[in-house]
C-alpha positions as a Markdown table, in Angstrom:
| # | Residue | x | y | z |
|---|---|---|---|---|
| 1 | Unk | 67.2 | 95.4 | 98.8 |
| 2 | Unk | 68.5 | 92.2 | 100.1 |
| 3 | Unk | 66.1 | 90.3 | 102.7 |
| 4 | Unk | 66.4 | 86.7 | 103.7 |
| 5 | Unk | 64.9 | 84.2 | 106.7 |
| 6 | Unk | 66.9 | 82.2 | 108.8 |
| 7 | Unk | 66.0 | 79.6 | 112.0 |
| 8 | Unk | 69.1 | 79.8 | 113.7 |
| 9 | Unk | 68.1 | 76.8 | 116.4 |
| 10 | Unk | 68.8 | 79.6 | 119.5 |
| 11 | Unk | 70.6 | 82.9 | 119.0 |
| 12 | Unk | 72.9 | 82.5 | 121.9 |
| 13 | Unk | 74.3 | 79.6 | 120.5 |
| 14 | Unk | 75.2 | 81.2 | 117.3 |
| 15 | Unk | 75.1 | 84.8 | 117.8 |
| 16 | Unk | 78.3 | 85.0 | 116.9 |
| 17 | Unk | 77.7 | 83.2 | 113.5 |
| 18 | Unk | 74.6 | 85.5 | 112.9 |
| 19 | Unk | 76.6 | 88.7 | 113.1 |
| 20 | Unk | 79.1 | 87.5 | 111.1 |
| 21 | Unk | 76.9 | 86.5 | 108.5 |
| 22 | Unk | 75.1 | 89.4 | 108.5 |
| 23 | Unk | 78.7 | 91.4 | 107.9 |
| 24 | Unk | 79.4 | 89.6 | 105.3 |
| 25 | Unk | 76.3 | 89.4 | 103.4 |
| 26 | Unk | 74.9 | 92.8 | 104.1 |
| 27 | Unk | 71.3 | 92.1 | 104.2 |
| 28 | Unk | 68.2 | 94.9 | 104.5 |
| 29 | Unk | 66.2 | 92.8 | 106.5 |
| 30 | Unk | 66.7 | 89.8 | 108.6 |
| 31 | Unk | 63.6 | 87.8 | 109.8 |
| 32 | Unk | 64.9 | 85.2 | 112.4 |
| 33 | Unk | 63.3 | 82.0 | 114.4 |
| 34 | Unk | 63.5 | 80.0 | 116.9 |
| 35 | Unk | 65.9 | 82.7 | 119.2 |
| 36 | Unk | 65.3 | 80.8 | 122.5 |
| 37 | Unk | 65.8 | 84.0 | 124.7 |
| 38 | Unk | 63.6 | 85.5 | 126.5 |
| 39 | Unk | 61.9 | 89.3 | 125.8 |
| 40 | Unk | 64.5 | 91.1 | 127.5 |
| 41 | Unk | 67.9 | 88.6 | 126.7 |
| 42 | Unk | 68.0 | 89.9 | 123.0 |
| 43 | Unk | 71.0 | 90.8 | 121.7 |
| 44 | Unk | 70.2 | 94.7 | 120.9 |
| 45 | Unk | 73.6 | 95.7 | 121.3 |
| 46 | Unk | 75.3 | 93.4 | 120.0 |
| 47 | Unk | 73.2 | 94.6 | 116.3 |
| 48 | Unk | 73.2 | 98.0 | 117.0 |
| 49 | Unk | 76.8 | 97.8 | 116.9 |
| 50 | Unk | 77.0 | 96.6 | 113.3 |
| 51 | Unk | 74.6 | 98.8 | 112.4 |
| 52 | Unk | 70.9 | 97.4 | 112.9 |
| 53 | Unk | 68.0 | 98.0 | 114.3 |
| 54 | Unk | 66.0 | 94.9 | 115.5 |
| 55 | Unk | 62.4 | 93.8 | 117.5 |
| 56 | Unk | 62.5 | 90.9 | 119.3 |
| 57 | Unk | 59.1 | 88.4 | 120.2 |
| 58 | Unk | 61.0 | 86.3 | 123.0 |
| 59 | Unk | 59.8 | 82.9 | 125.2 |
| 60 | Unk | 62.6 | 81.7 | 127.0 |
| 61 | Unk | 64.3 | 78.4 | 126.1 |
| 62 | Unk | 61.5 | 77.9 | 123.1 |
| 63 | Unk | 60.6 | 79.8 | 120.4 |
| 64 | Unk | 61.0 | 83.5 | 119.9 |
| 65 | Unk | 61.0 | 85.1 | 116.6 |
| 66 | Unk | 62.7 | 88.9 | 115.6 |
| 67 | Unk | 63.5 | 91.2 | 112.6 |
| 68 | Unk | 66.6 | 93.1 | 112.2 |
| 69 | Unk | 67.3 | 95.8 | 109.8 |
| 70 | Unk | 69.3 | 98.3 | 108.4 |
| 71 | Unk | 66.4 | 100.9 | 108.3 |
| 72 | Unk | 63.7 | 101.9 | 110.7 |
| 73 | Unk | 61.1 | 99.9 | 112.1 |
| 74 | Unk | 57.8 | 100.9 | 112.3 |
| 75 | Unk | 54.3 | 99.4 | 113.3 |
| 76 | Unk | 55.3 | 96.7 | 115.0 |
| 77 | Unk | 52.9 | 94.1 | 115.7 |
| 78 | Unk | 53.2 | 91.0 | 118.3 |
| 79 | Unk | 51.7 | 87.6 | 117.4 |
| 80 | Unk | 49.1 | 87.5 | 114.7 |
| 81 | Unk | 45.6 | 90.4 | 114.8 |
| 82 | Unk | 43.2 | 88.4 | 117.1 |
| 83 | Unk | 45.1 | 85.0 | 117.4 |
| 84 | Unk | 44.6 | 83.1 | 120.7 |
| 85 | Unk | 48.1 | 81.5 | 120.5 |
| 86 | Unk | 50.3 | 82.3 | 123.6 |
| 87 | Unk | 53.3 | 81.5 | 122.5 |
| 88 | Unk | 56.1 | 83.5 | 120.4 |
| 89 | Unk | 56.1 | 82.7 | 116.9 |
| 90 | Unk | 55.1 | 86.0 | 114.7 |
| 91 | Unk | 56.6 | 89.3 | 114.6 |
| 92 | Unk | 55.9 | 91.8 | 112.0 |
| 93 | Unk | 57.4 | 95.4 | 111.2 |
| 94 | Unk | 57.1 | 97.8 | 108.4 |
| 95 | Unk | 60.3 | 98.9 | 106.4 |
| 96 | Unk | 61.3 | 101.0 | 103.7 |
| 97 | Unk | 57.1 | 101.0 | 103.3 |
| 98 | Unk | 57.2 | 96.8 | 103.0 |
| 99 | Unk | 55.3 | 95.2 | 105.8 |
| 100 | Unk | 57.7 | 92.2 | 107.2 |
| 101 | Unk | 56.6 | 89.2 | 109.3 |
| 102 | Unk | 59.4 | 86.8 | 110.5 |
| 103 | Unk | 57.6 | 83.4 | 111.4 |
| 104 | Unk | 57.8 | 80.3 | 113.2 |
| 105 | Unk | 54.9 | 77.8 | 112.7 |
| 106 | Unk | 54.3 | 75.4 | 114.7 |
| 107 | Unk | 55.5 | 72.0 | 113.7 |
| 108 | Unk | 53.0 | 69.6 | 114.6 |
| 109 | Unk | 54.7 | 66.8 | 115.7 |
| 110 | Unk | 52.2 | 63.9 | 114.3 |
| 111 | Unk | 49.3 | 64.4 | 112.6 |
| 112 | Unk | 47.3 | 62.7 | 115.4 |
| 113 | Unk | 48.4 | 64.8 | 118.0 |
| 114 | Unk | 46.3 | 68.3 | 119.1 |
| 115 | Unk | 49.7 | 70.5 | 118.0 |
| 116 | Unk | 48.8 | 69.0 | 114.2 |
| 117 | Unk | 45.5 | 70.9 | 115.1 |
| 118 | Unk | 47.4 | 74.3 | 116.5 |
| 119 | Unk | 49.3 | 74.3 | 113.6 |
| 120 | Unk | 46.4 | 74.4 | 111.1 |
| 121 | Unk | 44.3 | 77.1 | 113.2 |
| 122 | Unk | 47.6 | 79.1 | 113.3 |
| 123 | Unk | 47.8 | 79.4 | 109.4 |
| 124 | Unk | 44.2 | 80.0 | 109.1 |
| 125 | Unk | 44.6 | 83.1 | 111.0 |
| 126 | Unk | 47.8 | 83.8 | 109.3 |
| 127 | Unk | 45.9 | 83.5 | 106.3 |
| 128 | Unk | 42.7 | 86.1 | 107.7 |
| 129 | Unk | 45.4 | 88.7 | 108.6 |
| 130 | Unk | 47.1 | 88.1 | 104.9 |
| 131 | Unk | 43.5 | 88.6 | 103.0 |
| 132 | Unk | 43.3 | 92.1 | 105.2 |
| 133 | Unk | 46.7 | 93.4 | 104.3 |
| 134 | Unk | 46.4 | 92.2 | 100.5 |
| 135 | Unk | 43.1 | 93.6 | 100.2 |
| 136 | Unk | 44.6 | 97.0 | 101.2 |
| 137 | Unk | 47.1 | 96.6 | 99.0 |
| 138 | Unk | 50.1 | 96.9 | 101.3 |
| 139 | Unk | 53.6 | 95.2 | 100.0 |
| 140 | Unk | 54.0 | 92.1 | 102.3 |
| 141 | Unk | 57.1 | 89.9 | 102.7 |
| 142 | Unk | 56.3 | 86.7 | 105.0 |
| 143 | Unk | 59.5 | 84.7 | 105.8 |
| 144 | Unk | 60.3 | 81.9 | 108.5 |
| 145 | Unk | 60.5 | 78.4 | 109.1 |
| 146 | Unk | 57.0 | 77.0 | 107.9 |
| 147 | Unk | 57.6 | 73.4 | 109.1 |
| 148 | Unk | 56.0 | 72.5 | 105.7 |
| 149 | Unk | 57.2 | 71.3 | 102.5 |
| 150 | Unk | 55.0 | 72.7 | 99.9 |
| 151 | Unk | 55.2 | 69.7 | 97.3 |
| 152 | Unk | 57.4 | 66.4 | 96.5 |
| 153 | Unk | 59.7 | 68.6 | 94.7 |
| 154 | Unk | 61.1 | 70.2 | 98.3 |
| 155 | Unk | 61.8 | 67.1 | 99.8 |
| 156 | Unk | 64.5 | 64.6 | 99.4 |
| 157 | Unk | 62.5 | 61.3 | 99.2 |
| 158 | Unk | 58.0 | 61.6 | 99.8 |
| 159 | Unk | 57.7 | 57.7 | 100.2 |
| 160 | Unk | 60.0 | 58.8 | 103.4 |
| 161 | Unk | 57.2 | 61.2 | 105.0 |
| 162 | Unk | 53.8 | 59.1 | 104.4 |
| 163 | Unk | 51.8 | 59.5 | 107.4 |
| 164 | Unk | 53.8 | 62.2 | 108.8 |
| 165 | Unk | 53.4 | 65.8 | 109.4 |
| 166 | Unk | 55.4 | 68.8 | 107.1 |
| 167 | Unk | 54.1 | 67.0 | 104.0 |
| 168 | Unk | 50.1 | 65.9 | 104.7 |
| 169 | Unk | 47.4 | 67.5 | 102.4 |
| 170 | Unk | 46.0 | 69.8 | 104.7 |
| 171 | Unk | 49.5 | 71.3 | 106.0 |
| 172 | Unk | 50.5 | 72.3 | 102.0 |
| 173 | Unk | 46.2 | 73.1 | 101.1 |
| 174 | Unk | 46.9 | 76.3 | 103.4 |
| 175 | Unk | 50.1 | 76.6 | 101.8 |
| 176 | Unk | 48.1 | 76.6 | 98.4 |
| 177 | Unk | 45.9 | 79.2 | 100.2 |
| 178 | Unk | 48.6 | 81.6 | 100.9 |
| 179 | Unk | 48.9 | 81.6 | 96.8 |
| 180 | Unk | 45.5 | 81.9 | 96.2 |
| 181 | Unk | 45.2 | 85.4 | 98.6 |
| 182 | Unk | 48.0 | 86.8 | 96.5 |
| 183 | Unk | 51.4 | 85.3 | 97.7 |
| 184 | Unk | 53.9 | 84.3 | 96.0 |
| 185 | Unk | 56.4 | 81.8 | 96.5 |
| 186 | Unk | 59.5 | 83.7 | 95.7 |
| 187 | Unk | 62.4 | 80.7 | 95.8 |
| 188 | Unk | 59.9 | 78.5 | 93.3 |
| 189 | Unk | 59.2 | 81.3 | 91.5 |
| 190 | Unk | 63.0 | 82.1 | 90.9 |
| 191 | Unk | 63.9 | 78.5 | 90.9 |
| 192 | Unk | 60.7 | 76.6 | 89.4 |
| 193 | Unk | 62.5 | 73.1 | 89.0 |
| 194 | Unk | 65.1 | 73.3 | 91.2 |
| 195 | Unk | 65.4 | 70.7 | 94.2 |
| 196 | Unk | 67.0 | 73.2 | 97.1 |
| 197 | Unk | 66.3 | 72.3 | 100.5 |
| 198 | Unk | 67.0 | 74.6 | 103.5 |
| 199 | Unk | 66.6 | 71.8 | 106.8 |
| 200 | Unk | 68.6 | 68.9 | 107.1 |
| 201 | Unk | 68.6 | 67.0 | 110.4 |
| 202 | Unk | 72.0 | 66.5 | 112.3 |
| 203 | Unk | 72.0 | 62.8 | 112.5 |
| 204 | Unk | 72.6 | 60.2 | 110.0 |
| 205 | Unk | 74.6 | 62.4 | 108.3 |
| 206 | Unk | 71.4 | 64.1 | 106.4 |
| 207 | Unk | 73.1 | 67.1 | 105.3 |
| 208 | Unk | 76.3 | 65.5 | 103.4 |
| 209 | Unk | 73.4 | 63.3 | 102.1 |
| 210 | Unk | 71.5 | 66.5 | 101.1 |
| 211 | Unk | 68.4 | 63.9 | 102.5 |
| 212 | Unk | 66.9 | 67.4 | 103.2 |
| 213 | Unk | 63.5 | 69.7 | 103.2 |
| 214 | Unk | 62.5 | 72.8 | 102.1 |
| 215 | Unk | 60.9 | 74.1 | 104.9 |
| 216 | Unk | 61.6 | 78.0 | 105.6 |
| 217 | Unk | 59.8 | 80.3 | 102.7 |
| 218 | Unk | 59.5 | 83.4 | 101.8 |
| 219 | Unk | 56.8 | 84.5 | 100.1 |
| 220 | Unk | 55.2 | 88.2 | 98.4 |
| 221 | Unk | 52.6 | 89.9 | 97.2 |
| 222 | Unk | 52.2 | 90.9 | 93.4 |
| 223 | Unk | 54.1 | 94.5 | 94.3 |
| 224 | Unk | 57.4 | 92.5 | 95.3 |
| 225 | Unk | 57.3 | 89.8 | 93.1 |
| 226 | Unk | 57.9 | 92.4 | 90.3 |
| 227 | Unk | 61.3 | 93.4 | 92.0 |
| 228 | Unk | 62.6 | 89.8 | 92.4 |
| 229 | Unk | 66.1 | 89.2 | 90.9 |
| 230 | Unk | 67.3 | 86.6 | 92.7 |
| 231 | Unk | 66.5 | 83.8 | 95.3 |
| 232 | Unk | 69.5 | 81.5 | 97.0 |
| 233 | Unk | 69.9 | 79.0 | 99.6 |
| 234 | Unk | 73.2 | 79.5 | 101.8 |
| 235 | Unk | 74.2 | 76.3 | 101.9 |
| 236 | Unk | 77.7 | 77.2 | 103.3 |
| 237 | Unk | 76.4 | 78.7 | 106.1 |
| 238 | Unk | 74.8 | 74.8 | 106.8 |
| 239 | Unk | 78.7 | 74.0 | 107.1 |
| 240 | Unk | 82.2 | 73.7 | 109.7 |
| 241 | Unk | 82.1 | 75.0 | 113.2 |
| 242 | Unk | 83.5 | 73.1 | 116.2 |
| 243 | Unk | 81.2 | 72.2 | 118.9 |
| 244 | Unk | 81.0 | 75.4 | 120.2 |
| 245 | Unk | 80.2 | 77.2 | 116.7 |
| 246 | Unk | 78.0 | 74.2 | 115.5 |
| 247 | Unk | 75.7 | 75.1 | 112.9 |
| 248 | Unk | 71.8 | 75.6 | 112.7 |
| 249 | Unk | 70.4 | 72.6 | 110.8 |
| 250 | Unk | 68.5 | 75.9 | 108.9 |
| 251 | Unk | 70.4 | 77.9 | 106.6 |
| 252 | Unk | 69.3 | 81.0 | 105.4 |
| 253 | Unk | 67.4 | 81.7 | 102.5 |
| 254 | Unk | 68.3 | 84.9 | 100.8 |
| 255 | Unk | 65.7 | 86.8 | 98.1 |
| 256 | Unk | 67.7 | 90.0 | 96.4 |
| 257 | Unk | 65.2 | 93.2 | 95.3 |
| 258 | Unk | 65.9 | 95.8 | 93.1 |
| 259 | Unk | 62.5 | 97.6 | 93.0 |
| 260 | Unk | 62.3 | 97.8 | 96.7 |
């Protein structure tokens, strides 16, 4: 089973780019962020036509998180069990008996500022509804655009982020937590040294740079972890386009199964 994570910075924009991707790679599972569309704007069609099934979380111009896949989806659950949050930023399905959540957490803008806050309480319940399903031993895949960079190793410079979101103590202690409930982190598991960043911003020429972030994860519980054979950035996909076919400043991060 192939499954990867990708913020594609709005699916209209790039729909085009996604399906072809998705052709080309032939992935299981696709867990998507930041689509941009509203609920009922989702392009459906355009996956059923290449042979996908999908679920779609939607907001309008912000946000917006989905899940496509070759097999069925089942249980599909909007937002997080119990969470308070109104906007779109969790999605989860089960396939092929693996319980996926696409996600998009908030970023948090400065770490005075009350979305810093939001963010935190939205990975503490993250974290509550992880504990449930681990405890009940259900194979879990979480992937999306975390907005945090785990430790110096994922970013291109840390004397560049003092004092700023992404990379503060209490942003990576819940992504410690998520460890200590039972996740893995399946690229630094695969890749334990390796620098590989999957964000780098459009100005200043950050991506030729590589002056980038790791920032969208995947992680798995003990019952995947066991199946991992590979983990890979798709750099390329970071690359070319005109104006029109501009790329997300996200590229996909892909995780290959063979026990799934």
């Amino acid at each position: 089973m192939k499954v990867a994570t990708w913020n594609v910075n709005s699916l209209k924009a790039r729909i085009n780019r996604v399906l072809d991707w998705i052709a080309t790679n032939q992935v299981d599972v696709l867990m998507i962020q930041e689509t941009k569309l509203k609920q009922d704007a989702f392009f459906h069609d355009r996956f059923a036509e290449i042979g996908y099934r999908s679920v779609h979380f939607g907001q309008g111009q912000w946000n917006g998180v989905a899940i496509v896949a070759k097999g069925e989806m089942t249980e599909v659950s909007y937002g997080l069990l119990g969470e308070t949050f109104d906007e779109a930023r969790a999605i989860s399905a089960v396939v092929d008996g693996v319980r996926f959540f696409s996600l998009y957490v908030p970023n948090g803008r400065s770490l005075d500022n009350d979305h810093y806050r939001y963010k935190l309480d939205f990975l503490d319940k993250l974290a509550e509804q992880v504990k449930d399903l681990v405890s009940s031993d259900t194979p879990l895949i979480l992937g999306g655009d975390f907005n945090i960079a785990p430790n110096s190793l994922d970013v291109y410079d840390e004397s560049a982020f003092v004092g700023m979101t992404h990379v503060s103590s209490e942003e990576r202690r819940r992504v410690e937590n998520l460890r200590e409930l039972g996740l893995g982190d399946l690229f630094r598991i695969y890749n334990p040294g390796e620098a590989a960043f999957t964000w780098w911003d459009y100005r200043n020429g950050a991506f030729h740079k590589n002056q980038g972030m790791r920032i969208d994860l995947l992680f798995g519980t003990n019952s995947v972890v066991k199946g991992l054979c590979n983990v890979v950035v798709d750099r390329e996909e970071r690359k070319g386009g005109g104006k029109e076919e501009r790329p997300s400043d996200h590229a996909p991060l892909i995780a290959t199964f063979d026990l799934l």
